[in-house]
C-alpha positions in Angstrom: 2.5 9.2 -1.5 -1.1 9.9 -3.0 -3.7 11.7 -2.3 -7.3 11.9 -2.8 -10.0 14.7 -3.2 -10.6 14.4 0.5 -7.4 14.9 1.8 -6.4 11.7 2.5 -2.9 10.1 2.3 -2.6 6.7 0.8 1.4 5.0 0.7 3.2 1.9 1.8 5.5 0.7 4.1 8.2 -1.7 3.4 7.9 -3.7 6.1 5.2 -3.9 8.7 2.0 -6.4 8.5 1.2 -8.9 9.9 3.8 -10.8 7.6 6.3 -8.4 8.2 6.2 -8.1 3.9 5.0 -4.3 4.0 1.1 -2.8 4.4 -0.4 -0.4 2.1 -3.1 2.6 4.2 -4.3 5.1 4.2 -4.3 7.9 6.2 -7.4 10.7 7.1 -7.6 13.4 8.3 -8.8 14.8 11.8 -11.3 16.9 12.1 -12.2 20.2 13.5 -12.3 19.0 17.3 -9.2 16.4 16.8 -6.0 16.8 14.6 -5.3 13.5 14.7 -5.0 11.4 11.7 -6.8 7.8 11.5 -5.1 4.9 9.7 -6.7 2.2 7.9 -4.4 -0.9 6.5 -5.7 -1.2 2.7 -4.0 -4.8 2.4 -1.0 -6.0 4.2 1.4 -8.3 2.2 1.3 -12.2 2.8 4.4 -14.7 2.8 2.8 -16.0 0.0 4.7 -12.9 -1.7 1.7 -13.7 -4.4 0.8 -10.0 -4.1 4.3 -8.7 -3.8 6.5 -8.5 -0.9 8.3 -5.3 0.7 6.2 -2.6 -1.7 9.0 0.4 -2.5 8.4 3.6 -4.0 4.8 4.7 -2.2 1.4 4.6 -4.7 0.1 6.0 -7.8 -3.7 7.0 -8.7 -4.5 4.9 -12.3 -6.9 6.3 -14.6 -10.0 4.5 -13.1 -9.4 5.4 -9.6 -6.9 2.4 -8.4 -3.9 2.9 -6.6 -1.0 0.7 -8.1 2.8 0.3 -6.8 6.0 -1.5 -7.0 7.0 -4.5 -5.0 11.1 -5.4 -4.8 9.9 -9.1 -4.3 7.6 -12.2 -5.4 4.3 -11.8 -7.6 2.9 -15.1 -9.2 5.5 -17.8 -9.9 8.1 -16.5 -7.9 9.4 -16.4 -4.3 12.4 -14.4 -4.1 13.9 -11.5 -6.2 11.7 -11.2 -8.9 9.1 -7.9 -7.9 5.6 -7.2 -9.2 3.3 -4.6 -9.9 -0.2 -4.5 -7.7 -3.3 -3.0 -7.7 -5.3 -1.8 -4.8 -8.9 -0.5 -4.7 -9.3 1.8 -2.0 
């Protein structure tokens, strides 16, 4: 998990999507008058597995204020077994 200066939570899910392949979101805060928390889906992973497929190990802030992870399958060229590394811009 990651957060950010505002509080809010940003990690993945290893399944989940709308191709089942894992999402990435973010989560803020509530407020004074509601303790919920809001989610927004940052990317969700396609059966391309272009992007990555079933992301593993949560996020990590990179220097110029991108969130990068892990994914246990696809990436460019590849279709099963071979992982990537993505980038997301929140």
């Amino acid at each position: 998990m990651a957060f950010d200066s505002k509080d809010n939570l940003y990690s993945t899910t290893n399944r989940g999507g709308e191709a089942q392949g894992g999402i990435a979101f973010r989560l803020k805060p509530g407020t004074e008058n509601s303790t919920s928390w809001t989610e927004t889906v940052l990317h969700w992973f396609p059966k391309t597995k272009k992007d990555g497929f079933d992301p593993i190990g949560g996020l990590t802030w990179g220097k110029w204020g991108e969130l990068y992870g892990v994914a246990s399958e696809g990436g460019i060229g590849c279709q099963t077994g071979c992982g990537t590394v993505f980038v997301i811009s929140p």
